[in-house]
RODO-2510 file (C-alpha; in nm, 4 decimals, decimal comma):
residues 322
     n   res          X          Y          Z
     1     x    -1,9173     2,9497    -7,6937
     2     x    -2,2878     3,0897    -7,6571
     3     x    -2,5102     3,1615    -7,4113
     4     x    -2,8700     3,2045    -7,4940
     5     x    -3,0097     3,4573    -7,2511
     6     x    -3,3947     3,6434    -7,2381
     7     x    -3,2464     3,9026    -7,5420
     8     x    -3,0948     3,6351    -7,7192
     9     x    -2,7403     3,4428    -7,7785
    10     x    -2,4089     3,5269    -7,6647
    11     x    -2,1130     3,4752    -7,7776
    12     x    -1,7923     3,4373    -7,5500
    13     x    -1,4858     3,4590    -7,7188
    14     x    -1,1659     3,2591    -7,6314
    15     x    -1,0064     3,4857    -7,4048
    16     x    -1,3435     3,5050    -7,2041
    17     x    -1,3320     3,1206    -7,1580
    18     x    -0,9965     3,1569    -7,0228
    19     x    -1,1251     3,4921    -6,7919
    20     x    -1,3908     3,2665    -6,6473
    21     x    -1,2816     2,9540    -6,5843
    22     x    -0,9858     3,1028    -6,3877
    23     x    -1,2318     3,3027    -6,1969
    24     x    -1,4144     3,0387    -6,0652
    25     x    -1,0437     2,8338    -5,9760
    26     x    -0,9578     3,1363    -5,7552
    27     x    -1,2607     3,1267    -5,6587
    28     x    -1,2862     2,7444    -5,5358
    29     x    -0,9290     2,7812    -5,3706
    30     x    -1,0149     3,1136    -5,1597
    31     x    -1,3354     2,9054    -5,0085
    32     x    -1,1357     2,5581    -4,9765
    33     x    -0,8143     2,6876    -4,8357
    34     x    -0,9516     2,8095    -4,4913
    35     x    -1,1649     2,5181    -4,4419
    36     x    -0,8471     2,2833    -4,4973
    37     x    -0,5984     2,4844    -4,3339
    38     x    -0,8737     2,4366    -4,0279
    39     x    -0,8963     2,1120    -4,0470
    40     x    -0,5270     2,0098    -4,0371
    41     x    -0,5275     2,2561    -3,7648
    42     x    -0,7275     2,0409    -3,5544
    43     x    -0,5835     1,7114    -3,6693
    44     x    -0,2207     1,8757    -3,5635
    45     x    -0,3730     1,9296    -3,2342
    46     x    -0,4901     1,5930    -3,1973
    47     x    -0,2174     1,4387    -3,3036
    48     x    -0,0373     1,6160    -3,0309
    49     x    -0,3105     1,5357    -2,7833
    50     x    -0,3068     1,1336    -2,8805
    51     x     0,1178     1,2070    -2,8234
    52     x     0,1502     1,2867    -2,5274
    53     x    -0,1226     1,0259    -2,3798
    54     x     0,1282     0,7915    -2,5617
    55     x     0,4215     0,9035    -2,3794
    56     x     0,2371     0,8948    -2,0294
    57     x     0,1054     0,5386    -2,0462
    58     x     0,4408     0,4356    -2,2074
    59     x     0,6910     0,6446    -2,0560
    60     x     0,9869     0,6694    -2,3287
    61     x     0,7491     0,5499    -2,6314
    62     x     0,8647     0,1819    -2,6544
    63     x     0,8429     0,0709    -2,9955
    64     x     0,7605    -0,2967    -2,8608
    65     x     0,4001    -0,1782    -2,8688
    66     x     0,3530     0,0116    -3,0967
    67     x     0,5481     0,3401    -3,2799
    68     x     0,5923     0,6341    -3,0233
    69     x     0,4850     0,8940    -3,2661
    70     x     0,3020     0,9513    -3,6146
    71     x     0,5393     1,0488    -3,8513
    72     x     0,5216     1,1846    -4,2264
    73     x     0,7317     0,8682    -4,3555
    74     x     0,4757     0,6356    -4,1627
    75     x     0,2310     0,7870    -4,3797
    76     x     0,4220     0,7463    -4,6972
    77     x     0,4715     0,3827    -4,6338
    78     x     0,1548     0,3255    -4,5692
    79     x     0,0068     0,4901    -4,9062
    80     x     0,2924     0,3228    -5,0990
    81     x     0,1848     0,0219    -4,9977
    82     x    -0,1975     0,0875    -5,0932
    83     x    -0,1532     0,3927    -5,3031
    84     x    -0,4510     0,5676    -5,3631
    85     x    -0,6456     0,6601    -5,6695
    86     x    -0,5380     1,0024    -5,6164
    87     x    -0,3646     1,2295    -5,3750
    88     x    -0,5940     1,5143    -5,2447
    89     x    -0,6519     1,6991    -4,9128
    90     x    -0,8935     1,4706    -4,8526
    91     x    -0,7414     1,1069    -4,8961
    92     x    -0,4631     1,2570    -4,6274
    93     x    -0,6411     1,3646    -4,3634
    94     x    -0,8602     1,0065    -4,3806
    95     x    -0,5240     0,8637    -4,3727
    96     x    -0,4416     1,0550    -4,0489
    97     x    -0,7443     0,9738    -3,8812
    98     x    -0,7447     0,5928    -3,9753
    99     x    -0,3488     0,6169    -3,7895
   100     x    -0,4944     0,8243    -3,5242
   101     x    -0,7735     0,5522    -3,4484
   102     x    -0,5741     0,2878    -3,4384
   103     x    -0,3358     0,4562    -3,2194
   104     x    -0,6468     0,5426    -2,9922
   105     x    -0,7110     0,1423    -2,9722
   106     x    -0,4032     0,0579    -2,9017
   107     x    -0,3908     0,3073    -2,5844
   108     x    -0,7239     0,1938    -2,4993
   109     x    -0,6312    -0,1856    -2,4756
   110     x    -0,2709    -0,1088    -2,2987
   111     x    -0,5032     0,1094    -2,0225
   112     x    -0,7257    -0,1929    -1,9255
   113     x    -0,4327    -0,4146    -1,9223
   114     x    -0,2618    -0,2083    -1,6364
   115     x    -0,6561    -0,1469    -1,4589
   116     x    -0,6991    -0,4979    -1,4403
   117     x    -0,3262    -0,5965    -1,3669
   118     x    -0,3873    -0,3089    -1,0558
   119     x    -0,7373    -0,4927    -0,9826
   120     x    -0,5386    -0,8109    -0,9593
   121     x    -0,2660    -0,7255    -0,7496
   122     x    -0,5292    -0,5029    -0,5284
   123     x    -0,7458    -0,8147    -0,4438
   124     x    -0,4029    -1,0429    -0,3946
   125     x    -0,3399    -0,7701    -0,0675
   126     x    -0,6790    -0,8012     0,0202
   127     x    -0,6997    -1,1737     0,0576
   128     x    -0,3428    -1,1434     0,1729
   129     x    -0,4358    -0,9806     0,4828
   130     x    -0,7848    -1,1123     0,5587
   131     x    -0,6369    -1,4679     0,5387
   132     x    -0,2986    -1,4524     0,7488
   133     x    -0,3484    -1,5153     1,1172
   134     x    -0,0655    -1,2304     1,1792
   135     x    -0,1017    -0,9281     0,9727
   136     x     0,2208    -0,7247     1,1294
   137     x     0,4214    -0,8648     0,8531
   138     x     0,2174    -0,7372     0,5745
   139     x     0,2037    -0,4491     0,6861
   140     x     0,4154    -0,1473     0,6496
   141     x     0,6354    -0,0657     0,9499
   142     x     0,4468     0,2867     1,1415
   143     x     0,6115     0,5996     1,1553
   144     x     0,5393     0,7270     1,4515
   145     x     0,6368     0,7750     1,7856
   146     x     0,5349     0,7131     2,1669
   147     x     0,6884     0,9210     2,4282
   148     x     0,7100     0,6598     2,6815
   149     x     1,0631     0,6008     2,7768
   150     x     1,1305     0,9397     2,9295
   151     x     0,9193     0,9328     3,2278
   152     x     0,8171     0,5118     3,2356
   153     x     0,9213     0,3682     3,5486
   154     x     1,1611     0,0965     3,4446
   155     x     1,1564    -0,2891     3,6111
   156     x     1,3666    -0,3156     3,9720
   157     x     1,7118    -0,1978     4,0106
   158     x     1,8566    -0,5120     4,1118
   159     x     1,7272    -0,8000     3,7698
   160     x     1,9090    -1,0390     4,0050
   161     x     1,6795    -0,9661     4,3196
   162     x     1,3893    -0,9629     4,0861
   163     x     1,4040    -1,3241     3,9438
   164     x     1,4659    -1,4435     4,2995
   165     x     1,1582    -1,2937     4,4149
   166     x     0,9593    -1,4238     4,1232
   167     x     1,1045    -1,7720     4,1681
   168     x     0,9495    -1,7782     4,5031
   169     x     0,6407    -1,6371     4,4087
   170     x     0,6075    -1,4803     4,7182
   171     x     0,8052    -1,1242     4,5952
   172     x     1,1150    -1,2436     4,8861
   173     x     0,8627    -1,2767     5,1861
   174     x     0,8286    -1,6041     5,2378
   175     x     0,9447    -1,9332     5,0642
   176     x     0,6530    -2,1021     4,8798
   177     x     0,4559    -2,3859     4,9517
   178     x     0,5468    -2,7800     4,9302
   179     x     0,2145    -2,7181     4,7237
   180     x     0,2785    -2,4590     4,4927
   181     x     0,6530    -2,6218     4,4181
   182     x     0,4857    -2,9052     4,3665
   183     x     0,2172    -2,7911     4,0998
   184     x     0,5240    -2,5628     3,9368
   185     x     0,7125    -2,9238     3,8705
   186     x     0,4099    -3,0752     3,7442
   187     x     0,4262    -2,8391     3,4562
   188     x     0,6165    -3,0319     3,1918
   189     x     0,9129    -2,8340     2,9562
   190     x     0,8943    -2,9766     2,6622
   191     x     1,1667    -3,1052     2,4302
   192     x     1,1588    -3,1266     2,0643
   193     x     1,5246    -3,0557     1,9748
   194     x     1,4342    -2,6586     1,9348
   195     x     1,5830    -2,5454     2,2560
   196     x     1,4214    -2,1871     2,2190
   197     x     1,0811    -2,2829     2,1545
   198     x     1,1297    -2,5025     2,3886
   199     x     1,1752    -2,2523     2,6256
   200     x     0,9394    -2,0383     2,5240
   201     x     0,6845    -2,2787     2,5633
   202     x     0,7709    -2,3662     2,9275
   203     x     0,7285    -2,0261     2,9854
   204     x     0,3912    -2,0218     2,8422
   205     x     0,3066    -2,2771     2,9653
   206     x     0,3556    -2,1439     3,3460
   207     x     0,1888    -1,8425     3,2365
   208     x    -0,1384    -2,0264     3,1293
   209     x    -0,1561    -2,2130     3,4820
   210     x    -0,1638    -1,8585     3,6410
   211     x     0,1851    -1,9009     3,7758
   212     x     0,2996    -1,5240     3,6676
   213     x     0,6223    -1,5009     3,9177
   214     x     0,7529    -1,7814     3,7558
   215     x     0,6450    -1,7354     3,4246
   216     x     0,8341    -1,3930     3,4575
   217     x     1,1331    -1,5375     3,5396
   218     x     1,1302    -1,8215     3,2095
   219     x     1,0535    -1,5985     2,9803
   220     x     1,2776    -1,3490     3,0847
   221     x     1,5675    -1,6469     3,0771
   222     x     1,3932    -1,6912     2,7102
   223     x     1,4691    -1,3653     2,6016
   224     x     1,7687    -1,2743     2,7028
   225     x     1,9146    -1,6536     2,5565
   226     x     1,7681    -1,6209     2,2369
   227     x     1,7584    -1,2437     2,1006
   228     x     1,7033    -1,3314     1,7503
   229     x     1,4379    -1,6700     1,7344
   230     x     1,1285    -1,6148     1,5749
   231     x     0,9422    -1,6962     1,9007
   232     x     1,1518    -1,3854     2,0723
   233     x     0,8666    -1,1043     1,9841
   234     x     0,5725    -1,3600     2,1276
   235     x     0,8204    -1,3816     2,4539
   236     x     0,8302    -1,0083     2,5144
   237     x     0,4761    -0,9268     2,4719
   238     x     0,3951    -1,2161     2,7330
   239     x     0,6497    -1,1062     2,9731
   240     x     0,4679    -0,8288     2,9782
   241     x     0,1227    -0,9753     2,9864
   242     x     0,2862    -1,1397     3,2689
   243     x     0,3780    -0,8137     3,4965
   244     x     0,0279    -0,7115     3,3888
   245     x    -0,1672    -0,9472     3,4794
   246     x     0,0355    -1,0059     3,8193
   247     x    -0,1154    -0,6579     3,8935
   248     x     0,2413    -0,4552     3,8199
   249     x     0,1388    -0,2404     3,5079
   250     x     0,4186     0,0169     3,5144
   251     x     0,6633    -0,3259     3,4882
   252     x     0,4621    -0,4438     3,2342
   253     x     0,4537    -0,1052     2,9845
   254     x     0,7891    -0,1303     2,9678
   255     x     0,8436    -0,4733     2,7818
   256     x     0,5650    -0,3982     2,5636
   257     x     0,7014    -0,0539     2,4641
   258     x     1,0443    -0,2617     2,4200
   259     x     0,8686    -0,5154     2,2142
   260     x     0,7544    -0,2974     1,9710
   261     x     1,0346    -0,0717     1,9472
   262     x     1,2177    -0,3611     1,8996
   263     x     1,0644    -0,4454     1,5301
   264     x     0,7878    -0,2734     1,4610
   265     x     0,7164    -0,5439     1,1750
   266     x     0,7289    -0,8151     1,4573
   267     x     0,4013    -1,0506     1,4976
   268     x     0,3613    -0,9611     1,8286
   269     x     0,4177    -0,5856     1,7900
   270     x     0,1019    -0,4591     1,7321
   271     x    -0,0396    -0,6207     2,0266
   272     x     0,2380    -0,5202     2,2399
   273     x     0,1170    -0,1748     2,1232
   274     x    -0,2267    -0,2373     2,2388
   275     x    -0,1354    -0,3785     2,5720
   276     x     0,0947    -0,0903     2,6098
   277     x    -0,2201     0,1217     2,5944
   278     x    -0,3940    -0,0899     2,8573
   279     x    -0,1143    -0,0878     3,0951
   280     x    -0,1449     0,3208     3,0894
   281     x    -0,5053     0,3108     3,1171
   282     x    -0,4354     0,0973     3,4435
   283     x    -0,1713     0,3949     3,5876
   284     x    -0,4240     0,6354     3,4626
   285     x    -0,1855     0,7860     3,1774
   286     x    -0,4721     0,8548     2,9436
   287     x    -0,2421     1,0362     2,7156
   288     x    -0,0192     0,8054     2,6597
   289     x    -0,3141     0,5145     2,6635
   290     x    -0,4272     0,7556     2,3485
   291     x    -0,0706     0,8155     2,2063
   292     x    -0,0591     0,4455     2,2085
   293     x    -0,4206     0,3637     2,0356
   294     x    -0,3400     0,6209     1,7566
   295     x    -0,0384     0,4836     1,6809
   296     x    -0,1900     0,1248     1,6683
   297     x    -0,4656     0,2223     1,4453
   298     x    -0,2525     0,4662     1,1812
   299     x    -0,0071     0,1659     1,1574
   300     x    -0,2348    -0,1539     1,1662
   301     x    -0,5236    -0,0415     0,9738
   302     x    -0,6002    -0,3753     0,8884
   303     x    -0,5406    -0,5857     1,2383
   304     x    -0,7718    -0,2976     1,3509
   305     x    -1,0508    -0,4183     1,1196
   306     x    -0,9580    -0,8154     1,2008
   307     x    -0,7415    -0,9824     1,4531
   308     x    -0,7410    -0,6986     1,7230
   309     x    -1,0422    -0,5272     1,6693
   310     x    -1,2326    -0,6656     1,9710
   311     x    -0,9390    -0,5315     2,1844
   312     x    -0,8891    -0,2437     1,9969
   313     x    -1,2350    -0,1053     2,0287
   314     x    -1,2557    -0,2333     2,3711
   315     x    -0,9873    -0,0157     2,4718
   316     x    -1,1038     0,2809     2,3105
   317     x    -1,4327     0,2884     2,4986
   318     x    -1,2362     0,3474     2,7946
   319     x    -1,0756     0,6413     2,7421
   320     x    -1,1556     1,0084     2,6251
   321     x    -0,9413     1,0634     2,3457
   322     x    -0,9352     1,3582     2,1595
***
C-alpha cells in the first residue's frame, strides 16, 4: 500500500495494514462502548419506570390487557418474526423503544377508561342526590355524637296520664267542648287496607288541623304499634313537631333526638336533627342547638345544599356558634 505525502510515496507493508486497521477498531469500540452502555442505561431505567406504572394501574399485571412486563424472549419473538437485516446495538434498542411505546399507549388508554368510568359514576351521585326528594338514604350514616340524653328532660312520668290529658286537649283541666269533639270527629281516618299508614295519616291529619293534643296521642298509638313501617321515622319527627309546636320544647327534643338515634339513615332523620336544634334554641341550650347544627351539616352535606337548606340556614342565624 502507498501513501503519497509532500516528500513523496510511502509504502506500508503488510504488517502495518494489520497495525492500523486494528488501531482504529480499538479505537471505534473505546468511543462507542460508553455511549451504548449509556444508553441501555437509560432504557433499563425506563423500562423500570414504564413497570411499575404497569403494576399500579393494573395491580398484579393481568395478562388480559396486555403482558405485565418486557421480557428478553418477548423481544426474540418479535425479531424472529420480522428478523432484521442485521443485529446491532442499534436495531435493539429501536426494538425496545417501539415495545416501550406501545406499552406507554396501552397505559394511556386503560387511564382514561377508569377517568371517565370515575366521571360517570361521579355525575350518577350527583344527579342521584339533586333528584331524590329524601336524600338521608343516599347518604352515609354520620359519625358523630349529641350529648343530649344525659341532662334532657324526658316526657311525663305517668305515658298513661299523658295521653289522657292530650285526649282532652285541655292537659286534665277541663273536658273539651261539644265543639272541639265535634271538629276532632269530622276529621276522617282513612282506610286503604295499610293499617299503619293508615294510622299515620290520621295522625297527620289531626296535626295539620292544629289539633296537637290529639295528634300527640295518634301518633304516639302509631309508633308504638308499628316499630318497623316505613312511615315509623315520619311519625317520630311529627310527634315531636307536635310537642313543639304545642309550645312544650323540652317534650319535643326528646322524640327528635330518639328519631334520629333511631336510624340515622332514616328519611326523617336529618330533619329530626334540625328540629332538635330548634327545640334547644327555644330552652336556650345554644350549645347543644350548635352540637346539633354541626352534626346536621358534617352528615347531610347535601340536604344542607337542597331540601333543608332554608331551615338549615335559618337556624343558624339564630345562634352564635363557634
Amino acid at each position: 500500500m502507498k501513501w503519497k505525502s509532500a516528500g513523496g510515496a510511502v509504502t506500508i507493508g503488510t504488517r502495518g495494514r494489520n497495525t492500523f486497521a486494528g488501531a482504529i477498531g480499538v479505537a471505534l469500540v473505546l468511543v462507542a462502548t460508553p455511549a451504548a452502555a449509556q444508553s441501555d442505561a437509560r432504557l433499563t431505567r425506563l423500562e423500570q419506570q414504564i413497570n411499575a406504572l404497569q403494576r399500579a394501574v393494573f395491580p398484579g399485571g393481568d395478562e388480559r390487557f396486555f403482558q405485565p412486563e418486557i421480557t428478553p424472549e418477548a423481544r426474540v419473538d418479535s425479531q424472529t418474526v420480522n428478523p432484521p437485516a442485521t443485529t446491532t446495538a442499534l436495531t435493539d434498542v429501536l426494538a425496545r423503544l417501539d415495545a416501550m411505546e406501545t406499552q406507554l399507549a396501552r397505559l394511556t388508554a386503560a387511564t382514561e377508561v377508569n377517568q371517565n368510568a370515575l366521571a360517570t359514576l361521579e355525575a350518577r351521585l350527583v344527579n342521584l342526590e339533586g333528584g331524590s326528594p329524601d336524600l338521608a338514604a343516599a347518604t352515609p350514616a354520620p359519625t358523630g355524637t349529641i350529648p343530649v340524653p344525659d341532662e334532657r328532660v324526658e316526657l311525663p312520668a305517668s305515658s298513661n296520664t299523658s295521653q289522657a290529658q292530650a285526649s282532652s286537649g285541655t292537659n286534665g283541666a277541663t273536658a273539651p267542648s261539644p265543639e272541639r269533639v265535634a271538629a276532632v270527629q269530622a276529621i276522617v281516618k282513612p282506610a286503604t287496607g295499610d293499617a299503619g299508614d293508615d294510622e299515620y295519616t290520621y295522625g297527620f291529619r289531626l296535626w295539620d288541623a292544629g289539633f296537637y293534643p290529639e295528634a300527640q296521642q295518634q301518633l304516639a298509638l302509631f309508633v308504638e304499634r308499628y316499630p318497623n313501617h316505613s312511615r315509623t321515622t315520619y311519625g317520630r319527627n311529627l310527634l315531636g313537631r307536635a310537642f313543639l309546636d304545642a309550645g312544650d320544647p323540652r317534650s319535643a327534643a326528646t322524640h327528635f333526638f330518639e328519631n334520629y338515634q333511631a336510624d340515622k339513615r332514616a328519611a326523617r332523620a336529618p330533619d329530626s336533627l334540625l328540629y332538635l336544634s330548634q327545640s334547644m334554641i327555644a330552652l336556650g341550650d345554644t350549645r347543644r342547638a350548635c352540637i346539633a347544627l354541626a352534626e346536621f351539616g358534617d352528615g347531610y352535606p347535601a340536604l344542607a345544599v337542597g331540601r333543608l337548606q332554608s331551615m338549615y340556614d335559618g337556624l343558624r342565624g339564630r345562634v352564635d356558634c363557634d
